[in-house]
C-alpha positions as CSV (number, residue, x, y, z in Angstrom):
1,X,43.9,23.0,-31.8
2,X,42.0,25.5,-30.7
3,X,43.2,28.6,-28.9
4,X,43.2,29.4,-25.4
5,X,41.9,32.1,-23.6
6,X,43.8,33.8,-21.4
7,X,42.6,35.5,-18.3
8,X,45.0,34.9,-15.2
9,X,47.4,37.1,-13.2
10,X,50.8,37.4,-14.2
11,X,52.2,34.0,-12.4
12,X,49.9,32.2,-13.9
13,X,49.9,33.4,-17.1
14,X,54.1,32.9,-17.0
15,X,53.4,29.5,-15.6
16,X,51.2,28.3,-18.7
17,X,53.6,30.1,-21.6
18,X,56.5,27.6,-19.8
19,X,54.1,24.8,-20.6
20,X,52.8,25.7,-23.6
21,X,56.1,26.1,-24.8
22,X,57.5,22.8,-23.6
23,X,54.5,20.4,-25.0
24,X,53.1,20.4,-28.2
25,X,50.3,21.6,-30.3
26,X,48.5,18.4,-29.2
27,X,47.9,19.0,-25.6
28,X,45.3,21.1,-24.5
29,X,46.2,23.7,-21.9
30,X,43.6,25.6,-20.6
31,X,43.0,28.1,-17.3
32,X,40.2,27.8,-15.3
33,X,37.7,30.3,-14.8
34,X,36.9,30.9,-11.3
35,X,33.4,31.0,-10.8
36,X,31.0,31.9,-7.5
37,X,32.5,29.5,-4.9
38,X,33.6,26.4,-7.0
39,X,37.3,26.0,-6.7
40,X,38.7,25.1,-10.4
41,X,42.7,24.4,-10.8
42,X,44.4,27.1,-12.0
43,X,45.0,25.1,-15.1
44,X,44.8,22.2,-16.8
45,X,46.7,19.6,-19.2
46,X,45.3,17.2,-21.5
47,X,45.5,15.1,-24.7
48,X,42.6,14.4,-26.6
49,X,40.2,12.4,-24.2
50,X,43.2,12.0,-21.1
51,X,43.0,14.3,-18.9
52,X,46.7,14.2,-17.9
53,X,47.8,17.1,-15.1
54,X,46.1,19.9,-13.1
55,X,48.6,23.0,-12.0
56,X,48.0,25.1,-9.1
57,X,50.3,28.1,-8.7
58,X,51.2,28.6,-5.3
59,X,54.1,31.0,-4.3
60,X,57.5,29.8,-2.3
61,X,56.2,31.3,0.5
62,X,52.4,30.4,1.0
63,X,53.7,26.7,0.0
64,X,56.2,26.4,2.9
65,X,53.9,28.1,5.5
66,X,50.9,26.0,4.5
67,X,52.6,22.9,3.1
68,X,50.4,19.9,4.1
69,X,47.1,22.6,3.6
70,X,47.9,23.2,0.2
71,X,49.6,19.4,-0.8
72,X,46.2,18.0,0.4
73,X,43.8,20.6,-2.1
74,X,45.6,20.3,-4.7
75,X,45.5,16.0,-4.6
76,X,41.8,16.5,-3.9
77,X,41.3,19.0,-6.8
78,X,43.2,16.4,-8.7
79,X,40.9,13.3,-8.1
80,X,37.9,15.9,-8.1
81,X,38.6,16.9,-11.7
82,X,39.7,13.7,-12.8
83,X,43.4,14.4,-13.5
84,X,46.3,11.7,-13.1
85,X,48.8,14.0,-12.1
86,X,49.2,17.0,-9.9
87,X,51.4,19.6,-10.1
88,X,52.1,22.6,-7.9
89,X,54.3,25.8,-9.7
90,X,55.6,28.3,-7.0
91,X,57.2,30.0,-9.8
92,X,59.0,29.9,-13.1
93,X,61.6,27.0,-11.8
94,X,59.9,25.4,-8.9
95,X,57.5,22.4,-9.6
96,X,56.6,19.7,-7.7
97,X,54.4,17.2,-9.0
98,X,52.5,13.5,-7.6
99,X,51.4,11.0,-9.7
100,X,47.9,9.6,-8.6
101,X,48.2,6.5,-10.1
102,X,51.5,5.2,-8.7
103,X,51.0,2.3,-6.3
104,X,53.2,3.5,-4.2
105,X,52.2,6.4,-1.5
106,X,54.4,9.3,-3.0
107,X,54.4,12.6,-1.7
108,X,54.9,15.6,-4.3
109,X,58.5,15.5,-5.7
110,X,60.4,18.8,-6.9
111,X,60.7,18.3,-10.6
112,X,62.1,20.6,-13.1
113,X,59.6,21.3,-15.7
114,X,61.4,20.3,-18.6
115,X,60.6,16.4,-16.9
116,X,57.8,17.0,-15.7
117,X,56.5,17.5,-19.6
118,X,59.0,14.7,-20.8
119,X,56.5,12.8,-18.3
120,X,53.3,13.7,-19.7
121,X,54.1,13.4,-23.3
122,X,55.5,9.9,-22.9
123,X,52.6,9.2,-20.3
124,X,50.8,8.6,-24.1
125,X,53.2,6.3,-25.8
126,X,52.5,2.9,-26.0
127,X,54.8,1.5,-24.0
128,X,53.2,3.8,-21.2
129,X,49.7,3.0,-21.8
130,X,48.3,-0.2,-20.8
131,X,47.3,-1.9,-24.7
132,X,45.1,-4.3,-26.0
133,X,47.0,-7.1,-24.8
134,X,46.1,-6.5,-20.9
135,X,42.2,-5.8,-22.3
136,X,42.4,-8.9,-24.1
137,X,44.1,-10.7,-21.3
138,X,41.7,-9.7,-18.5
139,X,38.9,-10.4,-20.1
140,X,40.4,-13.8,-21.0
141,X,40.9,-14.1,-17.7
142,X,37.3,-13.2,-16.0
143,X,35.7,-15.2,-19.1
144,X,37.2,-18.3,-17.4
145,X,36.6,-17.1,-13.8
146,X,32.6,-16.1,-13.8
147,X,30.8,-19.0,-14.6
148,X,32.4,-20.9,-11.5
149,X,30.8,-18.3,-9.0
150,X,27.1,-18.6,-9.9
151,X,24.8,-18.3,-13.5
152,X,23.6,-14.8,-12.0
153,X,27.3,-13.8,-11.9
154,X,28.1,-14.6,-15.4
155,X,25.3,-13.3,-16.8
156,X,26.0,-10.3,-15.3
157,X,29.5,-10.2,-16.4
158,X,28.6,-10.8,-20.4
159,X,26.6,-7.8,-19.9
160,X,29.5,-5.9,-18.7
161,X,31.9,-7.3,-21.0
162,X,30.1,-6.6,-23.9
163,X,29.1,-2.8,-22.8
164,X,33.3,-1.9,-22.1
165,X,34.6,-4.3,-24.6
166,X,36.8,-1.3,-25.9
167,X,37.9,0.5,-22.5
168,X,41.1,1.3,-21.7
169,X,43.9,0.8,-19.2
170,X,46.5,2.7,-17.6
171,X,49.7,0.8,-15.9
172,X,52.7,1.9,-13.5
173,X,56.0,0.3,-12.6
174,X,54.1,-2.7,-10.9
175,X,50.4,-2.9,-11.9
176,X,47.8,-2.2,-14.1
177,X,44.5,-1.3,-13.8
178,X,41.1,0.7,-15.4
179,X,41.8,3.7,-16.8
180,X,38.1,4.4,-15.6
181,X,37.9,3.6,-12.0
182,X,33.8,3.8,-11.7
183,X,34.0,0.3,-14.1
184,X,35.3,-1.3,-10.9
185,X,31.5,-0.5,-9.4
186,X,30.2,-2.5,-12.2
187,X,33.0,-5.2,-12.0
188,X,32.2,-5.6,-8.0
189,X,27.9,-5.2,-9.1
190,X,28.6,-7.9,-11.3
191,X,30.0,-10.4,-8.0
192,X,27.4,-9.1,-5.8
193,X,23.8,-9.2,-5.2
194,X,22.3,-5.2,-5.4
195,X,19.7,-4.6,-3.4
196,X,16.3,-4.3,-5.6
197,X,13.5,-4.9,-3.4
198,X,11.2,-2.4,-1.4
199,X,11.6,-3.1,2.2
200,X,14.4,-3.5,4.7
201,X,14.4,-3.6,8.4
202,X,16.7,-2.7,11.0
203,X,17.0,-3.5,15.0
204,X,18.2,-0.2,17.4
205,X,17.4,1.0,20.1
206,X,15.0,3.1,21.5
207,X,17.2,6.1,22.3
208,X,19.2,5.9,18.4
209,X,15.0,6.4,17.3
210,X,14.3,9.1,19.2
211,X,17.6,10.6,18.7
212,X,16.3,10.6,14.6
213,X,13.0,11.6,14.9
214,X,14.1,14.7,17.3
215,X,16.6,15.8,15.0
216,X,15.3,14.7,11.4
217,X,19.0,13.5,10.2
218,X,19.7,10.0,10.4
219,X,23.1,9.2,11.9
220,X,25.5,6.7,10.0
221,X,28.4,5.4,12.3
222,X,32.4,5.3,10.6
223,X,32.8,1.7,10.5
224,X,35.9,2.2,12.5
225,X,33.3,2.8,15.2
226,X,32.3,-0.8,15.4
227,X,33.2,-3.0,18.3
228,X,33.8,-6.0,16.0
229,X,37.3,-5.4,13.9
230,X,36.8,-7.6,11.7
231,X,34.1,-5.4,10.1
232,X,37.4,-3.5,8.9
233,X,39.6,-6.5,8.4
234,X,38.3,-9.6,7.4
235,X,38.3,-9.2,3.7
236,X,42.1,-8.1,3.9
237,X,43.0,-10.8,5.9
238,X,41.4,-13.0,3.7
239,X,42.6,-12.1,0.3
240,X,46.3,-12.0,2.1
241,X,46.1,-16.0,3.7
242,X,48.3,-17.9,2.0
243,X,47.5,-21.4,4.0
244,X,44.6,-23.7,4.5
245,X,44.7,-23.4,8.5
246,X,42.6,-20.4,8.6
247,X,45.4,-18.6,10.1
248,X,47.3,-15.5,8.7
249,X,50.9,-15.9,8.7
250,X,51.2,-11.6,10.1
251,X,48.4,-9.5,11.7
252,X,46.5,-7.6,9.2
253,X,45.7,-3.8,10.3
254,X,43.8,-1.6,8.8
255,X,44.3,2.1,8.1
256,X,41.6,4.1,10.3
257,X,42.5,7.4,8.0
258,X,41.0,5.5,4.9
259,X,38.3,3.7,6.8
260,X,37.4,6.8,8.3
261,X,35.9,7.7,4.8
262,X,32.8,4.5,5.1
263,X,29.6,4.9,6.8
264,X,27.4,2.4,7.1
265,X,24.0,1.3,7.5
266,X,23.2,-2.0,8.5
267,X,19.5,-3.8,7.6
268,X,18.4,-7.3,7.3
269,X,15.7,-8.5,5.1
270,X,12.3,-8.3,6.1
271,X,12.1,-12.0,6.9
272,X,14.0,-11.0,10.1
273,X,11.4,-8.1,11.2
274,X,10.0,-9.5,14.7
275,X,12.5,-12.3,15.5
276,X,13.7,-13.3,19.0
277,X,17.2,-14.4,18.5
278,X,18.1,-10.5,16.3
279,X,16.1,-8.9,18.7
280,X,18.3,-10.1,21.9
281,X,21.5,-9.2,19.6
282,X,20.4,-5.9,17.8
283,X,17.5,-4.4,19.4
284,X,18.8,-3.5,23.0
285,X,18.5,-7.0,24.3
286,X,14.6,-7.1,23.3
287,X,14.6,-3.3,24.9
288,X,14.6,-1.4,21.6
289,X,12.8,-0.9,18.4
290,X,12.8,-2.4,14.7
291,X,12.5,0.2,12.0
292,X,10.9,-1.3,8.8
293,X,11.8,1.2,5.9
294,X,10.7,1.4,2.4
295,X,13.6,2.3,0.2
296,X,14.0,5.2,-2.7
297,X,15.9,4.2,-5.2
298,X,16.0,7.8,-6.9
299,X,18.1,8.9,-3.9
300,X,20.8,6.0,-4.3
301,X,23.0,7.7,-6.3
302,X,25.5,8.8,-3.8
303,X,25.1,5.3,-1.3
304,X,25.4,1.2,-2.3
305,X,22.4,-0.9,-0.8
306,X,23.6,-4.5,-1.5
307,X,23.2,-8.0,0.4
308,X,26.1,-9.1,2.4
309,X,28.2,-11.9,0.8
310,X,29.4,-14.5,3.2
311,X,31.3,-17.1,3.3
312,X,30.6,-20.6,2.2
313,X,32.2,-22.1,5.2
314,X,34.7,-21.2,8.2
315,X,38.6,-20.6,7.5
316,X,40.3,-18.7,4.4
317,X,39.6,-20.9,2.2
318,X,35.7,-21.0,1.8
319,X,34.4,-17.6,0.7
320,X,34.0,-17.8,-2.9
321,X,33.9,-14.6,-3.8
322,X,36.9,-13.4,-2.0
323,X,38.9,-16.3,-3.9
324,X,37.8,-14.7,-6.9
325,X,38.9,-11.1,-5.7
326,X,42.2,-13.1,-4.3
327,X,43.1,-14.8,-7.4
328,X,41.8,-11.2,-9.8
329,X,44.3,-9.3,-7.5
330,X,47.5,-11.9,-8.5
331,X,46.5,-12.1,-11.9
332,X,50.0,-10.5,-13.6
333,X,50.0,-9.7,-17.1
334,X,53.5,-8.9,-18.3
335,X,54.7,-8.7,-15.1
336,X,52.0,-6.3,-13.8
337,X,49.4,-7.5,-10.9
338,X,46.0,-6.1,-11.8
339,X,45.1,-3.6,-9.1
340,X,41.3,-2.4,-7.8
341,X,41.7,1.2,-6.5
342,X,38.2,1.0,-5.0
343,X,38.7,-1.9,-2.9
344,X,38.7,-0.6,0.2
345,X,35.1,1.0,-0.6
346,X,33.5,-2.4,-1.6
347,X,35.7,-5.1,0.9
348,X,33.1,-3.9,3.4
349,X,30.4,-5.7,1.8
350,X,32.1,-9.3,2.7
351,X,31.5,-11.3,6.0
352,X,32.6,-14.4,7.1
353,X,30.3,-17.3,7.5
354,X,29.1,-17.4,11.1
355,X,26.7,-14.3,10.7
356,X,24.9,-15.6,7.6
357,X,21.9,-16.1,9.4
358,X,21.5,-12.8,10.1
359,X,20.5,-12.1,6.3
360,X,22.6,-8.7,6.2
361,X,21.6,-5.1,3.7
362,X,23.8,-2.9,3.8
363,X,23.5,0.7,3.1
364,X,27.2,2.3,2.2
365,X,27.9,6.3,2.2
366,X,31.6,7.4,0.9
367,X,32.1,10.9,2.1
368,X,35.2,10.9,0.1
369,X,37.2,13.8,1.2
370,X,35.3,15.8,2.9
371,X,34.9,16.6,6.8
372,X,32.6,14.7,8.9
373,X,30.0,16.2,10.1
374,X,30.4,15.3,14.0
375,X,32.9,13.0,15.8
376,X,32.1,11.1,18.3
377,X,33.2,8.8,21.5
378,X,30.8,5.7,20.9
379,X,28.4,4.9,24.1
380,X,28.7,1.1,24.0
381,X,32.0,0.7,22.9
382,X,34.4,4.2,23.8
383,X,36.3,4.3,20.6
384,X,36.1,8.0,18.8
385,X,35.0,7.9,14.8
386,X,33.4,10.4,12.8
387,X,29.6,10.4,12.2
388,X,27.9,11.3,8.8
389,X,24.4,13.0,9.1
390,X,22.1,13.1,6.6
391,X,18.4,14.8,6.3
392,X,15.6,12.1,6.0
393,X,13.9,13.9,3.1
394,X,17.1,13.0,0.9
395,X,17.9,9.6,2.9
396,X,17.2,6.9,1.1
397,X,15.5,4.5,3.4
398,X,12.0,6.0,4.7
399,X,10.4,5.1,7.6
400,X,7.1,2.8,7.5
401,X,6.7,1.0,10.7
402,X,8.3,1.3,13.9
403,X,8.0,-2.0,16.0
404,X,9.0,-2.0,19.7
405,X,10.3,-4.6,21.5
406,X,9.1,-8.0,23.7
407,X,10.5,-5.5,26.3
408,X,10.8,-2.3,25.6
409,X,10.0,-0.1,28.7
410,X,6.7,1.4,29.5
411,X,5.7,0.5,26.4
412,X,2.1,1.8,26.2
413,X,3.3,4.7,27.0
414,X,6.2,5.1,24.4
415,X,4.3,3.7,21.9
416,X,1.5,6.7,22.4
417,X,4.2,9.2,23.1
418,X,5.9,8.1,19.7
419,X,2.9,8.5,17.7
420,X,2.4,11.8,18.9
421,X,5.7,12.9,18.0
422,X,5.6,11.4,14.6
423,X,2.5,13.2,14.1
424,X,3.9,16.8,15.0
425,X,7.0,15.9,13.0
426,X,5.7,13.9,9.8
427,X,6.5,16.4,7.1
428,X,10.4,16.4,8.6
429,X,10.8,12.9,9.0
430,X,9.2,11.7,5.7
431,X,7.1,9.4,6.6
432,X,5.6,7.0,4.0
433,X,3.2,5.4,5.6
434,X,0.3,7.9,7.3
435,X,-1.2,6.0,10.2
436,X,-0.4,3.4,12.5
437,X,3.4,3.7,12.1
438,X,4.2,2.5,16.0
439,X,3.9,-1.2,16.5
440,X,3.7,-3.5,19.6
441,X,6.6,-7.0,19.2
442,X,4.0,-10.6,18.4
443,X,6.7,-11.9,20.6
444,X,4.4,-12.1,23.8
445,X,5.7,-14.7,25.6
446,X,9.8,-13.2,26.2
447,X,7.7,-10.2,28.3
């Protein structure tokens, strides 16, 4: 093994000989140097290619005074870095440690340190790590399960399969699950359709325009901030039916701290671009605009642009997909339920089957942990949610056309105002197209 540098304060420096006395040579534990303003744990713990604990050293009494403060970095540094466990060390005897992985919400538990490394040395014995068996038995499983929900599906799968036929999972007490969580983006790419094509369109109104084109930022609403709830539960409530009435047997909630976290972006494919029936529902009752955009896929990497997947037909049993997802979810190996941590990222890309004519694309920003950048108390429908801006020149979806509506006020007039606008602002908005960007609705006869 090769050996540490060491170049931390006293504490710290006490804190890793206790550890590197209590595991052996085969863990790696290393300090973190602190460089410019990237925050780094104190130190770190791992084994080979598992990156098991972080440990941040905070005294007795900066811990009790800023308690929730410091409990909340130190998770965040945790999933940041990629670490199963986090620890906190106030000082030679006090530890208190979480487990990330546990399905249960745990808060950090004191823990003397002598356990705390029992924990992380058997956290790599066999009976601790998920083994072949639930690989083999998963994959058994989806082998069995993909070719029932569509040709493009499976082939997609068989690709995945074959590209992670050697990964690895991790289990607690009650479940098991990826020891890599980004394979459950290629798992849930695999059941859905990704958005590939050029073009999208979307239905606003004539103030949400203006307010983009003044400001340069386009503005994604917390989908908390709908009017429609089922936005947030319908794909819980789904999975959780256990009858054919189309009825849940409790009321499903959802957690507005986690939802807080998704931002979304809703389009429809072009077909939709200048129709009555969207424009009376989405564009300010045939009042506002509809943006056609051309999309960047170089600047996807931190959103999802995929096609809604709705249900086959009405109640909780006709949704395909979700049956899959349903029946994945109470698939038990040994006891264990398989478990999706990212769930409540992709459930929002499920609908159920009376909007399917609106031909749905939805753009999806996770802003993780960090603060939002505004909240806000919504206009139409008073709730409060956060709001997540984002420049145009790094948004992914470029403006091309900007239609306005059958009756969009003194619409001459806004139409020339607009392209004036757009002409003194083109190199903040990022404009493809470099002419002719405001359009007049073909829908004549609504006026």
């Amino acid at each position: 093994m090769k050996k540490e540098k060491i170049s931390i304060c006293n504490l710290e420096f006490s804190i890793y000989r206790l550890f590197r006395e209590n595991l052996s040579e085969d863990f790696d534990i290393l300090p973190s140097p602190q460089t410019g303003n990237v925050i780094r744990p104190d130190l770190t713990i791992s084994r080979g290619d598992a990156r098991l604990a972080i440990v941040e050293v905070k005294p007795e009494n900066v811990y009790q005074r800023e308690k929730k403060a410091v409990e909340k970095d130190v998770t965040n540094l945790a999933i940041k870095e990629g670490f199963r466990f986090a620890i906190i060390a106030s000082d030679e005897k006090t530890f208190r440690i979480k487990d990330r992985f546990s399905v249960k919400v745990m808060d950090y538990k004191p823990m003397a340190l002598e356990v705390i490394c029992d924990i992380l040395d058997k956290v790599r014995d066999s009976h601790l790590v998920a083994n072949i068996g639930y690989r083999e038995g998963l994959f058994g499983w989806l082998d069995d399960m993909f070719p029932s929900i569509s040709d493009d599906a499976n082939r997609k799968y068989l690709s995945f399969k074959e590209n992670n036929s050697k990964t690895k999972f991790l289990i607690d007490d009650e479940t098991f699950f990826f020891q890599n969580e980004e394979l459950e983006d290629e798992l849930f790419d695999c059941l859905l359709r990704r958005f590939e094509k050029d073009e999208v369109c979307r239905y606003t109104s004539l103030s949400s325009l203006f307010r983009t084109i003044k400001s340069g930022e386009q503005s994604m609403c917390c989908i908390v901030g709908m009017n429609d709830k089922s936005e947030c539960i319908y794909a819980d409530s789904y999975i959780r039916a256990t009858n054919d009435t189309g009825t849940l047997p409790t009321k499903i909630l959802y957690d507005a701290g986690e939802e807080n976290k998704y931002f979304i972006f809703s389009c429809m494919d072009v077909r939709k671009y200048d129709d009555l029936t969207m424009w009376r529902l989405y564009g300010d009752n045939t009042k506002g605009v509809n943006i056609r955009y051309g999309v960047d896929k170089s600047k996807l990497s931190k959103f999802k642009l995929y096609y809604i997947d709705y249900a086959e037909s009405s109640g909780f049993q006709g949704h395909k997909s979700l049956n899959f997802i349903r029946e994945l979810l109470n698939f038990k190996i040994g006891g264990r339920s398989f478990r999706l941590r990212r769930w409540n990222e992709w459930k929002h890309f499920f609908k159920p089957y009376e909007y399917r004519d609106e031909l749905e694309i939805r753009l999806l920003y996770n802003r993780q942990n960090n603060p939002a950048d505004e909240w806000i108390l919504t206009g139409d429908y008073s709730i409060v949610c956060p709001l997540a801006k984002i420049d145009l020149d790094i948004f992914p979806l470029a403006i091309e056309e900007i239609k306005l509506g059958p009756n969009c006020p003194d619409m001459e007039t806004n139409r020339l105002q607009l392209k004036l606008i757009i002409k003194e602002l083109r190199g903040k908005l990022a404009l493809k197209k470099k002419k002719d960007v405001v359009m007049i609705s073909e829908i004549g006869t609504y006026r």
